[in-house]
C-alpha positions as CSV (number, residue, x, y, z in Angstrom):
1,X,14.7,9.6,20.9
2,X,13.4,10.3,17.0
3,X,14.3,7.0,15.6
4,X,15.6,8.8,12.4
5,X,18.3,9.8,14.2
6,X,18.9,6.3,14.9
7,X,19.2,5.4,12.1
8,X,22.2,4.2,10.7
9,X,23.0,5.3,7.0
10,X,21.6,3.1,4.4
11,X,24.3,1.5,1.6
12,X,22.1,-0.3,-1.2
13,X,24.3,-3.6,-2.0
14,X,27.4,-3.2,-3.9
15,X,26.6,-4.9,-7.0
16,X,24.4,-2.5,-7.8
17,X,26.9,-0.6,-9.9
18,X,26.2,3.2,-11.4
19,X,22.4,2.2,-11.2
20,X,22.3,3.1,-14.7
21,X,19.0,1.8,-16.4
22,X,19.5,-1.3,-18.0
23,X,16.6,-4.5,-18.6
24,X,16.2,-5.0,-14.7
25,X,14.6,-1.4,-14.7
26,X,12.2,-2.3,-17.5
27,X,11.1,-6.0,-16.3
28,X,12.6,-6.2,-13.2
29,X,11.1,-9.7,-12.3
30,X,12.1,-10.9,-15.5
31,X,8.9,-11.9,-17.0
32,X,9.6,-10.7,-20.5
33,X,12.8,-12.5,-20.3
34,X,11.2,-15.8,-18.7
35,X,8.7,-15.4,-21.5
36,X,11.2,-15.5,-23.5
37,X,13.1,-18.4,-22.7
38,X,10.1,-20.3,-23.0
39,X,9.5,-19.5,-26.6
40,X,13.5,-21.1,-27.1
41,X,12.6,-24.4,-24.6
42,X,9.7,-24.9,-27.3
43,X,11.5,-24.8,-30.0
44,X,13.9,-27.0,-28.6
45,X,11.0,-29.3,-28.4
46,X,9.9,-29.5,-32.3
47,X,8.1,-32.4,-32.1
48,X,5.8,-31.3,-29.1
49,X,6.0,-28.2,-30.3
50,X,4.6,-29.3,-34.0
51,X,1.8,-31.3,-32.1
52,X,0.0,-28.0,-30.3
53,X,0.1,-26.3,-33.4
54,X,-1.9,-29.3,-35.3
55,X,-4.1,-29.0,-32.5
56,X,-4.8,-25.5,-33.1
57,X,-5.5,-26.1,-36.7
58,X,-8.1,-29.0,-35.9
59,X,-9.4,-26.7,-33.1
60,X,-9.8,-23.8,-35.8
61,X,-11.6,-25.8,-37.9
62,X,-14.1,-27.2,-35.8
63,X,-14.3,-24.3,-34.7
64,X,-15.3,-22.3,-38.1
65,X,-17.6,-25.4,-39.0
66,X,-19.6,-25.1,-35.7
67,X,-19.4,-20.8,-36.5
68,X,-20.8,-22.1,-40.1
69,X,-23.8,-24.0,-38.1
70,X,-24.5,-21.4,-35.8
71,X,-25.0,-19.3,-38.7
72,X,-27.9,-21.0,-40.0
73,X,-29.7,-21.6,-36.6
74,X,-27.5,-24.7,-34.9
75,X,-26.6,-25.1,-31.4
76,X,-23.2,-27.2,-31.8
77,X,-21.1,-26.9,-28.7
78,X,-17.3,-25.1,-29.9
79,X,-13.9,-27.5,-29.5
80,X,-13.1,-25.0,-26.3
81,X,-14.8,-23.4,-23.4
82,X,-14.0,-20.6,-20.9
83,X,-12.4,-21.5,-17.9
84,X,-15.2,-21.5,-15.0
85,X,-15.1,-17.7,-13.1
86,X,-14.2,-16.3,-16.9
87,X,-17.6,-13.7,-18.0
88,X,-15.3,-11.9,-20.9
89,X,-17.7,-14.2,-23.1
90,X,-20.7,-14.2,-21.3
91,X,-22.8,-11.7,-23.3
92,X,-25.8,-13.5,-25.8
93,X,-23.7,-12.0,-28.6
94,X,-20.5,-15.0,-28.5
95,X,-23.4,-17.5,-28.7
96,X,-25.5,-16.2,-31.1
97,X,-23.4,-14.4,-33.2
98,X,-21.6,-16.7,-35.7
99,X,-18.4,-14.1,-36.0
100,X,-18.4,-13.3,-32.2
101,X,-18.6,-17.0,-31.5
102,X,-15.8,-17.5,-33.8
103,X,-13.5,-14.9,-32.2
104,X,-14.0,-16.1,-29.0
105,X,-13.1,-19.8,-30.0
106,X,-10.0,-18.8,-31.7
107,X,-8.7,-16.7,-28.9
108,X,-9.5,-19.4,-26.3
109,X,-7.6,-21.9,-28.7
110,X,-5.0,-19.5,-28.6
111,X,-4.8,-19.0,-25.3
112,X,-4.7,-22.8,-25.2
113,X,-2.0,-23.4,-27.3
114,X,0.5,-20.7,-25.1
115,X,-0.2,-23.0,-22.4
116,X,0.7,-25.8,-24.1
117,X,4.1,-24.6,-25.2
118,X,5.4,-23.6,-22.0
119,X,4.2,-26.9,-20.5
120,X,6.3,-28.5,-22.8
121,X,9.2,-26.1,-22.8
122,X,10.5,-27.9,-19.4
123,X,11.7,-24.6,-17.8
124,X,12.8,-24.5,-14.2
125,X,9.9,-24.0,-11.4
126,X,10.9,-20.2,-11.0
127,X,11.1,-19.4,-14.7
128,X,8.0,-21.8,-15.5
129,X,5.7,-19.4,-13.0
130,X,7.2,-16.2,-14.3
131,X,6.6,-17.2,-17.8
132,X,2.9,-18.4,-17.2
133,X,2.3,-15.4,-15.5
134,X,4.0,-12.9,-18.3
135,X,1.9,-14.7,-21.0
136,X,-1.5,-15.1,-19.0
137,X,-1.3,-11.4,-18.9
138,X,-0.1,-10.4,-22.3
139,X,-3.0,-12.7,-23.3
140,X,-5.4,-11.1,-20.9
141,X,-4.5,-7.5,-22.4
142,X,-5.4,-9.3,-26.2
143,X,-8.6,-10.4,-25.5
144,X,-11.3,-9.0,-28.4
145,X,-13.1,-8.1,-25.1
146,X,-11.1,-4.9,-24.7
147,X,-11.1,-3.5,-28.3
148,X,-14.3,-1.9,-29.6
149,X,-14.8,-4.1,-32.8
150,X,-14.4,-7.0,-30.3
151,X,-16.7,-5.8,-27.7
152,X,-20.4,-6.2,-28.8
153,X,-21.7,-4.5,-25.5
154,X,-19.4,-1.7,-26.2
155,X,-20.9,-1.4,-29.8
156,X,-24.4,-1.6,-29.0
157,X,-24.0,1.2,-26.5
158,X,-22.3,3.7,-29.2
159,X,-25.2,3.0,-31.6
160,X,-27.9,3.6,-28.8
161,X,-26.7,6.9,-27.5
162,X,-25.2,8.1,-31.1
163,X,-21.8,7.6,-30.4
164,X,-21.9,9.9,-26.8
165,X,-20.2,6.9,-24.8
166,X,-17.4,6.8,-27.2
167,X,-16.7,10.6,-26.3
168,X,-17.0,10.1,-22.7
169,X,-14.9,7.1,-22.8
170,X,-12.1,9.2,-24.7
171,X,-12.6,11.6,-22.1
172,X,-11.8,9.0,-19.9
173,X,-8.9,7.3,-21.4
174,X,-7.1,11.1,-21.4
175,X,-7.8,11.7,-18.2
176,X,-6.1,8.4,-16.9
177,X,-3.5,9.1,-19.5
178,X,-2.6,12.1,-17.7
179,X,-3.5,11.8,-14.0
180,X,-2.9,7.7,-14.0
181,X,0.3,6.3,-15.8
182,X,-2.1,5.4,-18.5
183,X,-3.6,2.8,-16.1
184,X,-7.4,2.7,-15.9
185,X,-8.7,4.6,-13.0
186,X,-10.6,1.4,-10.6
187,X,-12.6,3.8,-8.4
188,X,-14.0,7.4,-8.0
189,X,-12.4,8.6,-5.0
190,X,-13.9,11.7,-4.9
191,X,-17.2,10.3,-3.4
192,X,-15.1,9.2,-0.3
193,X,-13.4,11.2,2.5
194,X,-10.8,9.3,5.2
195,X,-12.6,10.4,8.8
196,X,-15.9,11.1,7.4
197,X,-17.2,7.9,4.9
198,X,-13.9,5.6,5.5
199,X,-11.8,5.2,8.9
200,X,-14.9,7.3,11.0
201,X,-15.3,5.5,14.1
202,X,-14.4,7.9,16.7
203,X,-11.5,8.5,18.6
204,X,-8.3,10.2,18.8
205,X,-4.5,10.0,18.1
206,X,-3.0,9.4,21.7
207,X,0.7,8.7,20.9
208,X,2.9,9.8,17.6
209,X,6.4,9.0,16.8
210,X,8.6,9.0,13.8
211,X,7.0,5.8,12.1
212,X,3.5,5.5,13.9
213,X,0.4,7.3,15.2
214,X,-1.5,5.5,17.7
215,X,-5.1,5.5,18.0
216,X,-7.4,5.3,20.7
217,X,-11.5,4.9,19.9
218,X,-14.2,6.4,21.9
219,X,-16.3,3.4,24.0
220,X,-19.2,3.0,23.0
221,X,-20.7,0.7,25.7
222,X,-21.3,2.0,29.6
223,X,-18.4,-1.3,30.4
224,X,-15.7,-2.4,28.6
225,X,-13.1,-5.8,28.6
226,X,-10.0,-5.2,30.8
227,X,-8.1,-6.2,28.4
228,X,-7.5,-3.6,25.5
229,X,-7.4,-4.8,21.8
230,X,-4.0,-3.3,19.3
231,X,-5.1,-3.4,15.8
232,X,-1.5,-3.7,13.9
233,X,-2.1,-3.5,10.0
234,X,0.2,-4.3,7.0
235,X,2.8,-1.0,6.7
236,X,2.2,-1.1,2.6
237,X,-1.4,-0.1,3.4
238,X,-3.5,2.5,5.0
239,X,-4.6,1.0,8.4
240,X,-8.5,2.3,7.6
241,X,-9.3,-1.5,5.9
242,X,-10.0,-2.2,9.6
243,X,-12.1,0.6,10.0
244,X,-13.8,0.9,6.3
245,X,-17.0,2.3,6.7
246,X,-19.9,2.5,9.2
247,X,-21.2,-0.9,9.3
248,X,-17.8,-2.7,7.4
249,X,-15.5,-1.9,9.8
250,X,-14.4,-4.4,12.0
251,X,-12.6,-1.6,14.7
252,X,-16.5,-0.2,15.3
253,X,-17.5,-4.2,15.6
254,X,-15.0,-4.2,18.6
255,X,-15.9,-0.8,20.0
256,X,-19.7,-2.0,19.9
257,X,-18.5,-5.2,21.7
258,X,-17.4,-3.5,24.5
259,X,-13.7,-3.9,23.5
260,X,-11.3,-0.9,24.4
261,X,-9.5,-0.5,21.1
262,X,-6.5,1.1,19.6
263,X,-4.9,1.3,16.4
264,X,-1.7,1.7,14.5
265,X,-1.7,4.4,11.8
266,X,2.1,3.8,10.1
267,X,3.5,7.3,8.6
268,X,4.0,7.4,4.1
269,X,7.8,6.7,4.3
270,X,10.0,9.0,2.2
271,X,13.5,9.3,1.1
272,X,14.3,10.4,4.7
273,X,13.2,6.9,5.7
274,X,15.8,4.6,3.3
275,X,17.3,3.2,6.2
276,X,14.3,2.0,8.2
277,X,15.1,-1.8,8.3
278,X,12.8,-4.3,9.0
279,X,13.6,-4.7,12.9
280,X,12.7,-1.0,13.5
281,X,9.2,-1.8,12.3
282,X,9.3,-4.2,14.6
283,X,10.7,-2.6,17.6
284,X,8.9,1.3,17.0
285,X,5.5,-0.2,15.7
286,X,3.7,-3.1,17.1
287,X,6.1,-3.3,20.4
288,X,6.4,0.4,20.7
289,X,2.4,0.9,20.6
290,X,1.7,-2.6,23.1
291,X,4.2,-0.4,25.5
292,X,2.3,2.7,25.2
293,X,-1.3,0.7,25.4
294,X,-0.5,-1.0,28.3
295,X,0.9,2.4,29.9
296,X,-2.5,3.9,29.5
297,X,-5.0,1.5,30.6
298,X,-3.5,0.0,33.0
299,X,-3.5,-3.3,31.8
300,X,-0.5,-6.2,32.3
301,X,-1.4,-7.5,28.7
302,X,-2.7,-6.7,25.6
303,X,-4.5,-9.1,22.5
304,X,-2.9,-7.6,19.0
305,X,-5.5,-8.0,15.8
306,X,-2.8,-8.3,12.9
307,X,-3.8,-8.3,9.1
308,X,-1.3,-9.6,6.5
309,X,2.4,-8.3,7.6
310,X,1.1,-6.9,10.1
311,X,0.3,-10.4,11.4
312,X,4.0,-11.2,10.0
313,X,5.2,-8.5,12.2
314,X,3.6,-9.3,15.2
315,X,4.6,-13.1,15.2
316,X,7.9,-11.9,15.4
317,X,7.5,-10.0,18.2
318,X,5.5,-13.0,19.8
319,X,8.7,-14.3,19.6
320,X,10.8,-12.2,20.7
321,X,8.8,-11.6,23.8
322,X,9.1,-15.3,24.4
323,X,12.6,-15.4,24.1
324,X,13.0,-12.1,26.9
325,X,10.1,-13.7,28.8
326,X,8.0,-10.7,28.3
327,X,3.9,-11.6,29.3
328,X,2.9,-8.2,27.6
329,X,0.9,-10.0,24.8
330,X,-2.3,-12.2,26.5
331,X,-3.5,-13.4,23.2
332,X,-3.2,-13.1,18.9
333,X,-5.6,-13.0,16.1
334,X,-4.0,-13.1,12.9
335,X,-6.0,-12.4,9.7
336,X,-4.7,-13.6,6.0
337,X,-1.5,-13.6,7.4
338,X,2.0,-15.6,6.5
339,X,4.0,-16.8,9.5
340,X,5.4,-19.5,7.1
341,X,6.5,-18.8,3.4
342,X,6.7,-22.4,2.0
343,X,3.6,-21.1,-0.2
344,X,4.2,-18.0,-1.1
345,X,1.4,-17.4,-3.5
346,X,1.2,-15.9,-6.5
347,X,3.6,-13.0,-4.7
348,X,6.3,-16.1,-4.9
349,X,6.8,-14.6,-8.8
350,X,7.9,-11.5,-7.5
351,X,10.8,-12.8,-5.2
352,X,13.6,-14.4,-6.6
353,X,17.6,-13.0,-6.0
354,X,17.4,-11.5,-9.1
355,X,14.2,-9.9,-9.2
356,X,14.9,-8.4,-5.4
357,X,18.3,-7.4,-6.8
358,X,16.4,-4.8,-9.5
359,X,14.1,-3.6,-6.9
360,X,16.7,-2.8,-4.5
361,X,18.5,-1.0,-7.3
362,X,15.3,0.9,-8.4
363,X,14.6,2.0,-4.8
364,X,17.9,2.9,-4.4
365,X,17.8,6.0,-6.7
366,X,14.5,7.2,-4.2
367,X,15.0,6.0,-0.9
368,X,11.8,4.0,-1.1
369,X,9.3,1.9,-3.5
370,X,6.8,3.9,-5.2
371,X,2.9,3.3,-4.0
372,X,1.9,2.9,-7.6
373,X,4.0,0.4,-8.6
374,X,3.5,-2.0,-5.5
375,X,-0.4,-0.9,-6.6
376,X,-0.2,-2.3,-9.8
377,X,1.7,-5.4,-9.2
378,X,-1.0,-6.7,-7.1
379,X,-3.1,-5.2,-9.9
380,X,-1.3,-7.8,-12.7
381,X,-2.0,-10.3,-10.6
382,X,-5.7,-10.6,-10.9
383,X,-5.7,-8.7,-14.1
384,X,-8.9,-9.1,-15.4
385,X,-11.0,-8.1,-12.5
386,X,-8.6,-5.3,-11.5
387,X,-7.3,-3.5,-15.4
388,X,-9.3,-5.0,-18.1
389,X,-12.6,-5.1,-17.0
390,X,-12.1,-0.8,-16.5
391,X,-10.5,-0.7,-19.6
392,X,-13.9,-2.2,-21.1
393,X,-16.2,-0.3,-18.7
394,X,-14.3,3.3,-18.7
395,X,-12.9,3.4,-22.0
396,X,-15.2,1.8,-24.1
397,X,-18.5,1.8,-22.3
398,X,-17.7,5.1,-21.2
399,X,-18.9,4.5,-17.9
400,X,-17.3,6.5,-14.7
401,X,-15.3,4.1,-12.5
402,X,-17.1,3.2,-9.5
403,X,-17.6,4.6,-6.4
404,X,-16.6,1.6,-4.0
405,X,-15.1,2.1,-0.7
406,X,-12.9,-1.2,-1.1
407,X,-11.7,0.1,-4.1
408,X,-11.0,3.7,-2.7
409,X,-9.3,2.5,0.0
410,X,-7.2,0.2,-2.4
411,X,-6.5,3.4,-4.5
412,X,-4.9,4.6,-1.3
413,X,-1.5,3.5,-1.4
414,X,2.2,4.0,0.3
415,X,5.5,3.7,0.0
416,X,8.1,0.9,1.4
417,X,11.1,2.5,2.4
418,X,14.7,0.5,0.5
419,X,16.0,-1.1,2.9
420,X,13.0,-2.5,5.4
421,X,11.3,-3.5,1.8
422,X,14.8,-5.9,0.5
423,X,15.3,-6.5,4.6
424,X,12.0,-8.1,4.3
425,X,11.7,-9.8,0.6
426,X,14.9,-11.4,1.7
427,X,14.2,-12.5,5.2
428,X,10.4,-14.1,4.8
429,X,9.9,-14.5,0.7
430,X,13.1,-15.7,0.3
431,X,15.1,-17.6,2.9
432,X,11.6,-18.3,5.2
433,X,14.1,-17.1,8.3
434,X,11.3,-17.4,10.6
435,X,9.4,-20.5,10.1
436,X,12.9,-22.0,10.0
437,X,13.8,-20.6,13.2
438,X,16.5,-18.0,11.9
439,X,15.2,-15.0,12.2
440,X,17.8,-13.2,14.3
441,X,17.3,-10.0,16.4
442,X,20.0,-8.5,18.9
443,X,22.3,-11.9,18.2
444,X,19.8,-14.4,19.5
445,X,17.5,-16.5,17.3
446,X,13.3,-16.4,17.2
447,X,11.8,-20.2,18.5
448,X,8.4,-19.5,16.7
449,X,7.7,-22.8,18.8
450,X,8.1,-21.2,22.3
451,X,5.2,-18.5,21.5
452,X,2.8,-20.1,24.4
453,X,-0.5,-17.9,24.1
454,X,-3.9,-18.3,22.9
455,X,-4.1,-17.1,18.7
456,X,-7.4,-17.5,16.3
457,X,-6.2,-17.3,13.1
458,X,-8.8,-17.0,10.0
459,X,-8.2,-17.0,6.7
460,X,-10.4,-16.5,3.3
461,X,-10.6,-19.5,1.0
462,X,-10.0,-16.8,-2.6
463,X,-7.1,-14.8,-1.3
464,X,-4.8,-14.8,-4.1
465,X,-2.3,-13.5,-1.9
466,X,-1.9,-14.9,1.2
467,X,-3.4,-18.7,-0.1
468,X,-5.1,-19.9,3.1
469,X,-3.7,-23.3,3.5
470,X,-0.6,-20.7,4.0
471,X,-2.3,-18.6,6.8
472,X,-3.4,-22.7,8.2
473,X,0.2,-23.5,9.3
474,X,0.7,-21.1,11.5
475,X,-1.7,-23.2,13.8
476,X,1.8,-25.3,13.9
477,X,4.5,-23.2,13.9
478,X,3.8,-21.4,16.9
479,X,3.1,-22.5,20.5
480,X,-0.6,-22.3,22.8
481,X,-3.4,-23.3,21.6
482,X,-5.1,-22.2,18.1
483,X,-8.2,-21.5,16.3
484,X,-8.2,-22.1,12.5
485,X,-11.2,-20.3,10.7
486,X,-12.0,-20.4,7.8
487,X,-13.9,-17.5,6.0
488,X,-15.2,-17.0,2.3
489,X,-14.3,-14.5,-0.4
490,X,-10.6,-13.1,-0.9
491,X,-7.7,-11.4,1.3
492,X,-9.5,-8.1,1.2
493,X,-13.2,-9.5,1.3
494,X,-11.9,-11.5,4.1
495,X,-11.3,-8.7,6.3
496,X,-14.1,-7.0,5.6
497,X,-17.0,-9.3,6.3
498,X,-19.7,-8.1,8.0
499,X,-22.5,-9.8,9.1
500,X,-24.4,-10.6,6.0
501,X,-27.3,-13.1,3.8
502,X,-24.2,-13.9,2.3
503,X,-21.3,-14.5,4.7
504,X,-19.9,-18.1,5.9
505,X,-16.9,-19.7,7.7
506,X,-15.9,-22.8,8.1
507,X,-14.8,-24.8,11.8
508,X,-13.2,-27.5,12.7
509,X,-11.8,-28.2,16.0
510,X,-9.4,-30.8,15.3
511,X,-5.8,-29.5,13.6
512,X,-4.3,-32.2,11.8
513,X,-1.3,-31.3,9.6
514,X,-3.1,-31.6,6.4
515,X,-5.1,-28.2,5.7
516,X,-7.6,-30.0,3.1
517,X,-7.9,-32.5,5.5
518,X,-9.3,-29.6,8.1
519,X,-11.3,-28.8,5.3
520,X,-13.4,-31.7,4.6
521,X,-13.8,-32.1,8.2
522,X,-14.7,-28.7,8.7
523,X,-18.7,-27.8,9.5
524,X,-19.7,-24.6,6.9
525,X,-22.2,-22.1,9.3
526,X,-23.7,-19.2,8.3
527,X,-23.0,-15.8,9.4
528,X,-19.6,-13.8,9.4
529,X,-16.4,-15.3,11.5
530,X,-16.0,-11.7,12.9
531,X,-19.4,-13.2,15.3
532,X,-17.1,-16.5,16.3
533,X,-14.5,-14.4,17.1
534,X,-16.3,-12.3,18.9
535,X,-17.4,-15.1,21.2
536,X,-13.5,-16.8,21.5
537,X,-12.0,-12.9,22.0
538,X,-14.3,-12.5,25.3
539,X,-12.8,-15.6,26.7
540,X,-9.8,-13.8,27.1
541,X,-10.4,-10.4,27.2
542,X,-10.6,-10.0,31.3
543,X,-13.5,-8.6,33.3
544,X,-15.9,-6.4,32.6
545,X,-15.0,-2.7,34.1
546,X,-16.5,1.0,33.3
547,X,-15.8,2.7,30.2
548,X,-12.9,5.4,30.5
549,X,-14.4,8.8,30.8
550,X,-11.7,10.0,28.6
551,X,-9.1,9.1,25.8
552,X,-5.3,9.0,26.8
553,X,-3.5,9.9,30.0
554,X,-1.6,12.5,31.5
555,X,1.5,11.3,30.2
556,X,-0.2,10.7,26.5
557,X,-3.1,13.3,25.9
558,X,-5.0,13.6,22.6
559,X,-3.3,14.7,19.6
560,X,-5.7,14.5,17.1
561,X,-8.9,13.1,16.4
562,X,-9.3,10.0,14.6
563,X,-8.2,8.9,11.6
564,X,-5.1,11.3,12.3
565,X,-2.3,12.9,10.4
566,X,-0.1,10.0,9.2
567,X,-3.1,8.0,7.3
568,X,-3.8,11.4,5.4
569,X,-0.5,11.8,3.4
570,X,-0.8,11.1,-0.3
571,X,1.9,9.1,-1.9
């Protein structure tokens, strides 16, 4: 039966009124407003308050007498540094340069001095983050970096090619005017084609429903592992991050590893999606598509690979297996995932009761969440990297964004239907149902505990969303035995880690309850995790058999070929 027929009608809550635009629409998350009350908890503070400000006057000072020294050939060290990881200031030109050295000072003091007054504001926790974060990027977007006076490297390029880059990089900043909410544009997309440079391993669309395409991938080896791997992604992506490119993708790893593997493909919700909830994601993607795996290969069970919420997703319905006694599931790998919310991340900003109030009441005008803006937020959260450094390279260098397959598939974004996005905000960011055992489905509560299979989880020591001593307690919220890995880079970086000069992971057998305590036990290798994993996965993967001479079944022929339909809608 189409599960949109199933679905019951969608109300948004009550106290969402006319949905008239009001604040909420504007800031939703209530930054600008957080900001805000900080600026009132300093000046309830006057004398700590007074105290910064002298500091900033002795710090401006110093740092105009060390500008006046450089002038004339000294070396002095400034009264302030950049934070470690922060190259706005690395060019010769703030070192050298007595006025660009001076700039930079007094906007690091600056910077300093924010700080300072919301330490000392004594806000609330919630408000405190939400204010820090508001004024990190306010401050971020003021940096001389990203004007053209400010930007030496900008100005030496204009005077070497006569002022061309400037042209291009107005070209530039019209075009993302126009075609990009005024956003710069991270990526040239047009170098990269989903099913011929990105999501290309070969295979075909076996199974289709309402919310999901199921994928099937051509073997690549004469024998294969009884056991068939389910790659379930996060819904607010396209699944191809697990197939990237030839060579990146971890789904062509498997294939070449003799692993028989399929993959979820969700469908771009639209308005005819609103009422999707949370549970149907649950029951008509990762269970629906372990059913229709198992029903064409033959196999009793099944190991899921699960990225982010996907990995959320399918910890649920670990649990729910347990609780029907259901064996369908032989094993789990869960990648930069959250089982338990405690540490949300930086994400925690964006999921208060209030701020999940105005995104309910926003979505509630559409019947979903718009791709771009669930885009940018995780764009503001690592603003420099992800806006102002193509502000500075696109509109004043007046270079063309690059042509990065990470980036392209980034660009590629979907929707969150209403009510499965608020289901969800509510149920994991904000009341942890799960970890706290309850999560409730079909009147019976989930007992993450009684989960009693085999799951490696890794995580990536940057990710900024998904921090990994978050990902490291799920090695004791649910049952079986565990495998904590540790990789480097970021969630994204994480994933796609092939083998590499470059790439290390971390091990330690031994799970004590403290994740830095893992850590500093933990023996640093060389080489990607994807080539432990490999060797743990083949424990429990079955017997080796022959290679199916074809994709599907009777019952669920080909469709399509791989990438398939769903993964090609636009948002």
């Amino acid at each position: 039966m189409s599960i949109l027929k199933a679905i019951p009608s969608w109300t948004p809550p009550r106290d969402l009124g006319a949905l008239r635009i009001t604040t909420s629409d504007v800031d939703p998350a209530a930054f600008l407003r957080s900001l805000g009350a900080a600026g009132i908890g300093a000046l309830k503070h006057p004398s700590g308050t007074a105290a910064a400000h002298c500091r900033l006057l002795l710090g401006s000072g110093s740092a105009l007498r060390t500008a006046a020294g450089r002038a004339i050939g000294r070396d002095n060290p400034g009264p302030i540094v950049p934070k470690p990881g922060d190259k706005r200031f690395s060019d010769n030109a703030y070192r050298e340069n007595a006025a660009y050295f001076y700039l930079a000072q007094q906007y690091l003091l600056l910077e300093h001095l924010v700080n300072e007054l919301i330490d000392g504001a004594e806000l609330n926790e919630d408000t405190a983050v939400k204010a820090r974060f508001a004024a990190r990027f306010i401050l971020d977007a003021l940096s001389p970096t990203n004007t053209l006076p400010g930007n030496p490297a900008a100005i030496r390029k204009a005077f070497d090619t006569g002022g061309l880059s400037l042209v291009r990089g107005l070209r530039n900043f019209l075009h993302d005017l126009r075609h990009n909410g005024g956003w710069p544009s991270q990526v040239d997309r047009s170098q990269f084609a989903v099913g011929v440079d990105l999501g290309a391993t070969p295979g075909s669309v076996v199974y289709r429903s309402d919310l999901i395409e199921l994928i099937q991938y051509t073997p690549q080896t004469p024998d294969v592992y009884a056991t068939p791997l389910l790659f379930c992604p996060p819904w607010i992506n396209k699944f191809y991050i697990m197939d990237l490119a030839p060579g990146k993708s971890l789904i062509e790893w498997a294939v070449q590893h003799g692993h028989t593997c399929f993959a979820i493909s969700y469908r771009n919700p639209d308005a005819s999606m609103s009422g999707l909830g949370f549970r149907d994601y649950l029951f008509d993607g990762p269970l629906d598509a372990v059913r229709v795996v198992r029903e064409i290969t033959g196999s009793e069970t099944v190991n899921p690979v699960s990225i982010c919420l996907g990995g959320t997703l399918t910890a649920l319905g670990l649990a729910y297996n347990a609780a029907q006694d259901d064996p369908s599931i032989g094993s789990a790998t869960f990648i930069n995932t959250h089982t338990d919310f405690t540490e949300p991340g930086v994400l925690g900003a964006f999921t208060d009761e209030n701020t999940i109030v105005a995104l309910e009441t926003q979505m509630a005008r559409k019947g979903y969440l718009d791709s771009s803006q669930m885009a940018r937020t995780f764009s503001t959260l690592r603003a420099n990297d992800l806006i102002f450094q193509y502000v500075i390279n696109n509109w004043l260098l007046g270079n063309k964004p690059p042509a990065f397959d990470l980036l392209a598939w980034n660009a590629d974004s979907t929707r969150m239907p209403a009510r499965m996005h608020g289901e969800y905000l509510r149920s994991c960011y904000l009341r942890n149902e799960f970890a706290r055992g309850e999560f409730e489905i079909n009147g019976e509560l989930l007992d993450p505990s009684k989960v009693d299979i085999d799951s490696y989880i890794v995580a990536a020591v940057d990710d900024h969303v998904v921090p990994w001593t978050s990902s490291y307690k799920t090695t004791h919220l649910l049952g079986g035995d565990s495998r904590f890995v540790l990789s480097t880079s970021g969630h994204i970086a994480g994933i796609v880690n092939p083998p590499s000069p470059k790439a290390k992971h971390w091990v330690n057998e031994a799970h004590s309850g403290d994740p830095h305590e893992w850590k500093a036990a933990a023996e640093l290798r060389d080489g990607t995790w994807w080539l432990d994993w490999a060797t743990w996965l083949a424990d429990r993967a079955g017997a080796k058999q022959p290679a199916p001479p074809a994709l599907g079944n009777a019952t669920y022929p080909p469709l399509d070929d791989a990438p398939g339909v769903y993964v090609q809608e636009e948002a």
